[in-house]
C-alpha positions as CSV (number, residue, x, y, z in Angstrom):
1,X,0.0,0.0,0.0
2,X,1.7,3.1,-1.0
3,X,1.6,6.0,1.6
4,X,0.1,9.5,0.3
5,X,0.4,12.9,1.8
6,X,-1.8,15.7,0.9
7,X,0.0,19.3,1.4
8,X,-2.9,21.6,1.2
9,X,-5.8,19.4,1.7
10,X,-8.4,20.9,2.7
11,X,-8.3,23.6,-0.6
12,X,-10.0,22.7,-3.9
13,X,-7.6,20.9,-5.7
14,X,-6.6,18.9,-2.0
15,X,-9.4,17.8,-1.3
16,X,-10.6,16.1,-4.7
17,X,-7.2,14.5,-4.1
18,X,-8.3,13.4,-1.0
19,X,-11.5,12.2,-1.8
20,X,-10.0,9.9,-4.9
21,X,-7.6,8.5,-1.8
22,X,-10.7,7.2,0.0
23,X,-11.9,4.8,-2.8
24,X,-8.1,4.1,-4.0
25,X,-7.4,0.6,-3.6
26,X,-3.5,0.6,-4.1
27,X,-2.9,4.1,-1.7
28,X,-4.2,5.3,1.4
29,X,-3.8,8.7,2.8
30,X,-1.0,8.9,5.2
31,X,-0.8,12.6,6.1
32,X,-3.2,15.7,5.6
33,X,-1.5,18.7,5.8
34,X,-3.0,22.2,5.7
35,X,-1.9,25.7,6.6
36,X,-0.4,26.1,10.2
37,X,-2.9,28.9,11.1
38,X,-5.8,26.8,9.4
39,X,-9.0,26.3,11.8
40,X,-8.9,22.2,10.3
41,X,-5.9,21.5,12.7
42,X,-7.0,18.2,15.1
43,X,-9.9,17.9,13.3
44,X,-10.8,14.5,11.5
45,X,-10.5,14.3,7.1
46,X,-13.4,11.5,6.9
47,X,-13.6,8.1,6.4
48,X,-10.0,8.5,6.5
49,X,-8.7,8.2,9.8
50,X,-6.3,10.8,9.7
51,X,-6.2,14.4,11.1
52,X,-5.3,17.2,9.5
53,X,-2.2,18.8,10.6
54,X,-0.5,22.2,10.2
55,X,3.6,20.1,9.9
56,X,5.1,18.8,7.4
57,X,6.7,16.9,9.7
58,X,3.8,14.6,8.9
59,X,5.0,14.1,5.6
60,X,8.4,11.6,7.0
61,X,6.4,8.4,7.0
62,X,4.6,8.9,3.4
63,X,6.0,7.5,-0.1
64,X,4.6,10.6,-1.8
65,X,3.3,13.7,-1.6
66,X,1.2,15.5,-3.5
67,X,1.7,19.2,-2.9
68,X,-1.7,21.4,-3.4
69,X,-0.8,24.3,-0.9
70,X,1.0,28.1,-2.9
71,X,3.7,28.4,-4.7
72,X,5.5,29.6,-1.5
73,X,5.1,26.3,0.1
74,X,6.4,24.1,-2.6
75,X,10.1,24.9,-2.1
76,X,9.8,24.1,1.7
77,X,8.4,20.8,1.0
78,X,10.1,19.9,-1.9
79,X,13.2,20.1,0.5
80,X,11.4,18.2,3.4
81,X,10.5,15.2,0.8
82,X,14.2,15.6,-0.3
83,X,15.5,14.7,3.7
C-alpha cells in the first residue's frame, strides 16, 4: 500500500485528491497537511482516519506527496520530501 500525503488538503484541488484516496485501492492517505494557522488543525479528514495537521513533519512516514498548498510552500516541501 503506497503511503500519500496531501499538502494543502483541505483547498479545492486537495481535497478532490483526498476524496479519490478514500476509494483508491493501491494508496491510502498517510498525512493531511494544511496551513499552520488553518481552523482544520486536530480535526478529523473523513472516512479517512487521519487528522489534519499544520507540519510537514507529517510528511516523514509517506512515499509521496502530492503538494496542493502556494507556490511559496512548494520549495519548503520539496526540501522536506528531499530529507
Amino acid at each position: 500500500m503506497i503511503r500519500v500525503g496531501v499538502v494543502g488538503a483541505s483547498g479545492r484541488t486537495g481535497s478532490k485528491v483526498v476524496e479519490a484516496l478514500r476509494s483508491c485501492d493501491g494508496a491510502v492517505l498517510a498525512a493531511a497537511v494544511v496551513s499552520p494557522t488553518s481552523s482544520r488543525i486536530g480535526g478529523a479528514v473523513s472516512g479517512t482516519g487521519v487528522s489534519f495537521t499544520g507540519s510537514i513533519e507529517a510528511l516523514k512516514g509517506c512515499d509521496v506527496a502530492i503538494e496542493f498548498s502556494n507556490p511559496e510552500s512548494s520549495v519548503t516541501v520539496a526540501e522536506k520530501c528531499a530529507e
